[in-house]
N, C-alpha and C positions, 0 to 999 in steps of 0.2 A: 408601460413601466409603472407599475402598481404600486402604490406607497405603504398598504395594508393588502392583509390577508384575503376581509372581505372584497376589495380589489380585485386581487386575483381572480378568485372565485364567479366574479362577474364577468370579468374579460374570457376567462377560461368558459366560460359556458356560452359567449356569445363567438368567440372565436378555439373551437375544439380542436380545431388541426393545426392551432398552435405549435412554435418548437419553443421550449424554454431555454433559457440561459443564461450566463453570470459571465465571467469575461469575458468568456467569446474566444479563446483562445483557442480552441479544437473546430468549435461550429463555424466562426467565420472566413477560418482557410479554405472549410471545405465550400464553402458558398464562392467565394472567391474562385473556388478551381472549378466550380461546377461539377459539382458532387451533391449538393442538397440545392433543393430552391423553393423552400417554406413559402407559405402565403403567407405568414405573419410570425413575428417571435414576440415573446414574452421576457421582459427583462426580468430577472427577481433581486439586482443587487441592489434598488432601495426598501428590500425587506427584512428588518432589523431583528425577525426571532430568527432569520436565518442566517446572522452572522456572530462571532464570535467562540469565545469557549467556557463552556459552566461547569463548574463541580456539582455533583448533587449525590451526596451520599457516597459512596464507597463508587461511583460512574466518575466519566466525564462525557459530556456533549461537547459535539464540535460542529456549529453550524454552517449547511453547504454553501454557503456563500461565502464564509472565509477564507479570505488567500491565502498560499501558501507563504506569501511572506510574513503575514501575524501569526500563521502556525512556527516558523523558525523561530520568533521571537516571542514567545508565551513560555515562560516558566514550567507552567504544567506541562505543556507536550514535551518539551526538554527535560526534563527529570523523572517526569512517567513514562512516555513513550520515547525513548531516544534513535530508537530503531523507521522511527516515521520522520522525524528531523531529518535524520541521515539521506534519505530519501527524496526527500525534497528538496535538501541543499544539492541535489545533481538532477535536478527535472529544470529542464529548459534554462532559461535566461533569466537575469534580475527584473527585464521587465514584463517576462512569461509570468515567472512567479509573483509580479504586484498585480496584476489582473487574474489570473488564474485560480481559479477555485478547487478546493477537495471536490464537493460534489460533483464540478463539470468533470472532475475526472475519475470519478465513479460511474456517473451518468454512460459516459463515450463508450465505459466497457470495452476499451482495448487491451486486448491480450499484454503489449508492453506499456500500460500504464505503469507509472510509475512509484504510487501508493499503495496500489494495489496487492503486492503479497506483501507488505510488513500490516496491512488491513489483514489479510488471513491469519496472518500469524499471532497477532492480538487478538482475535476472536473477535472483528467489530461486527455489530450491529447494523445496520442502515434503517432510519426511520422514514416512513414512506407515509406523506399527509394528501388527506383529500379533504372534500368539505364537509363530511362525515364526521372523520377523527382520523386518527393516526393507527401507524401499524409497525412493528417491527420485523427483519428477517436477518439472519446470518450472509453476509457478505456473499459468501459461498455461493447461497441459494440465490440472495441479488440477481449475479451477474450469469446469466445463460448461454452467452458466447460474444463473439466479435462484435461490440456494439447493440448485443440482447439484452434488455432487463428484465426482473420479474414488474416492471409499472405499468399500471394499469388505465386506461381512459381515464383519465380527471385526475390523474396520482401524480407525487412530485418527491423528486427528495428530501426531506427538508435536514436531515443531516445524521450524524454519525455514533452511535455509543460506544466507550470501552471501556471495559476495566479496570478501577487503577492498580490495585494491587495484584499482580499475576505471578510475582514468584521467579520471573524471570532478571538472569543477575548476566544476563551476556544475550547482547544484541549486533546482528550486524545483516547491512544491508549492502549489495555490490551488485552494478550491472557492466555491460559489457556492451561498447559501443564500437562506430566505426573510426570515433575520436572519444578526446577525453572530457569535451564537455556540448553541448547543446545537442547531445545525442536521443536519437531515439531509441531504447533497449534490444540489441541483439538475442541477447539473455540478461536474467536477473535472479539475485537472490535472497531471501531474506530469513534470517534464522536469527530463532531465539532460544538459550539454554538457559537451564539451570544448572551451574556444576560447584560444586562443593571445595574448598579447601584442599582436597589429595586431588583436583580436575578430575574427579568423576561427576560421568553428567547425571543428574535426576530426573533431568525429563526437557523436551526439547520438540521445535516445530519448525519444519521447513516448506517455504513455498516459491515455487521457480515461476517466473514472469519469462511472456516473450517465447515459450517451447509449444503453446497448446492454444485452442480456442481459447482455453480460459485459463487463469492462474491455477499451477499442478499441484497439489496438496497429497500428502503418502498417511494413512496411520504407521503403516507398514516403516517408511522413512521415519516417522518422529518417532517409532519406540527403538529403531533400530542400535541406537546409542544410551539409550537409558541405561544404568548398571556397570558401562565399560570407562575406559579413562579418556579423556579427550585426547587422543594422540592420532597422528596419521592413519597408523591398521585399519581403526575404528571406523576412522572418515570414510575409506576406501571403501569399507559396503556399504554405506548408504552414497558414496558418487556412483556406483555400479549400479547401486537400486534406482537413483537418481536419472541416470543415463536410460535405463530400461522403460522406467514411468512418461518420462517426456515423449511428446509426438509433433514436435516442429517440422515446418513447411520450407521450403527453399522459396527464396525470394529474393528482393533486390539487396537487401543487407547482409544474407550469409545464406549460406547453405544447411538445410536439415542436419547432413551428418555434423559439419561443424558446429552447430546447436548443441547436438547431445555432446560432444566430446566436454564441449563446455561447463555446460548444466550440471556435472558431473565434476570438472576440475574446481566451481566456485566452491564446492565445497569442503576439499581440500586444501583451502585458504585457510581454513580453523584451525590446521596446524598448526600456523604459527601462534597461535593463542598461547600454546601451551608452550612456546621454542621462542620467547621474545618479538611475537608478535605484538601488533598495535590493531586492538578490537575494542569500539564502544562501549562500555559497559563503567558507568560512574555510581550504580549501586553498590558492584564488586570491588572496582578498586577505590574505593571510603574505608571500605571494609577493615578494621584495625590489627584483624589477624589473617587479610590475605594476602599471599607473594605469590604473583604469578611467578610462572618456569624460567628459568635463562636468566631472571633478570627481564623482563617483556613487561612493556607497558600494555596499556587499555585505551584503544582511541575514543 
């Protein structure tokens, strides 16, 4: 349990087959089920540049050892990122999320993470530290598949960058479970628009969790709505594109065909955006000359 960095770096080089980790919430079930059996772990949660949240310029950093319950309750991520909030108020339990870390659940690279596409969809970063220096990569390229990273001998996460300003005025994130709460993602989705006053979109990004080795990302899907009006029709090709991109597996939670039929209908939920639907979005509706359709609020 290392108190400083050079710490680590010491432990880390005297014990290399190390597993790291922060609450333990993913890695110690599995030890428990006998699924890993590390010779040694490495704690990092008394490493204090790895936790928190910093502004720095036109960025935020979000350190991996912060839990997702200081992520719910931070100002910035609620007013910048609202679509990663959303997210994490339906991952696990109140005491999953007081122990539970972003990074461990970067790190796990599980297909139904739960961070993880409203991560894609914000374009985050992953900062990856050795005793060298540090390195950046797009989320994307992070995660390689089911529990793959791109980290390297001696490498660590040490946490997350993103944007504050994106442009983005409508957020929304929905997964699909076998109940409605401590579930693990059947399917997921997470989208973010830009759309205008007459609900034409400007531009727009979708990422499905839980359908593929890895979170399913479209260019194809995100220009597919660019220039048309948020309305049903619109939706409907990109749920069909939707449906077509994903490559879910049958298993104990649902069936592949039921995946895609899925995958395909969250998206169709943005209907109601524009018909008195209730979607997160607290840039948009401030807004002093917007009125969403129907009369619809903005969750």
């Amino acid at each position: 349990m290392p108190d400083r960095l050079d710490d680590l770096w010491d432990i880390l080089a005297e014990h290399p087959e190390g597993t790291f980790f922060a609450g333990g919430t993913d890695l110690l079930v599995k030890i428990r089920n006998g699924r890993l059996d590390p010779p040694c772990l490495i704690g990092l949660e008394r490493l204090e540049p790895f936790k928190g949240v910093r502004v720095s310029g036109d960025e935020v950093f979000i350190g991996a050892c912060t839990t997702y319950t200081t992520l719910l309750d931070h100002p910035v991520i609620g007013n910048d990122f609202p679509i990663l909030v959303r997210a994490i108020s339906v991952l696990g339990s109140p005491p999953v999320r007081n122990m539970g870390t972003i990074g461990g659940n970067l790190a796990t690279a599980s297909p139904a993470g739960d961070t993880l596409p409203p991560l894609y969809v914000l374009g985050a970063e992953v900062e990856i530290l050795r005793k060298e220096g540090a390195r950046r990569m797009g989320v994307g390229g992070f995660i390689r598949g089911p529990g793959e990273t791109a980290l390297l001998p001696g490498e660590i996460v040490s946490g997350i960058w993103l944007k504050k300003e994106q442009g983005f005025n409508l957020h929304h994130y929905e997964k699909v479970g076998q109940r409605k709460a401590q579930a693990i993602a059947v399917v997921s989705l997470a989208a973010v628009l830009k759309v205008n006053r007459e609900l034409t979109v400007e531009a727009a990004r979708f990422a499905w969790g839980s359908v593929g080795p890895t979170v399913v990302t479209s260019d194809d899907a995100d220009g597919a709505l660019v220039g048309k009006p948020l309305c049903a029709e619109a939706l409907e090709t990109v749920a069909a594109l939707g449906r077509r991109l994903v490559s879910p597996i049958d298993d104990i939670r649902a069936s592949a065909a039921y995946r895609r039929i899925v995958a395909g209908n969250l998206i169709l939920r943005l209907s109601c955006y524009s018909s008195g639907g209730n979607f997160f979005s607290p840039q948009l509706s401030d807004s002093p000359d917007f009125e969403p359709a129907a009369g619809g609020s903005l969750f």
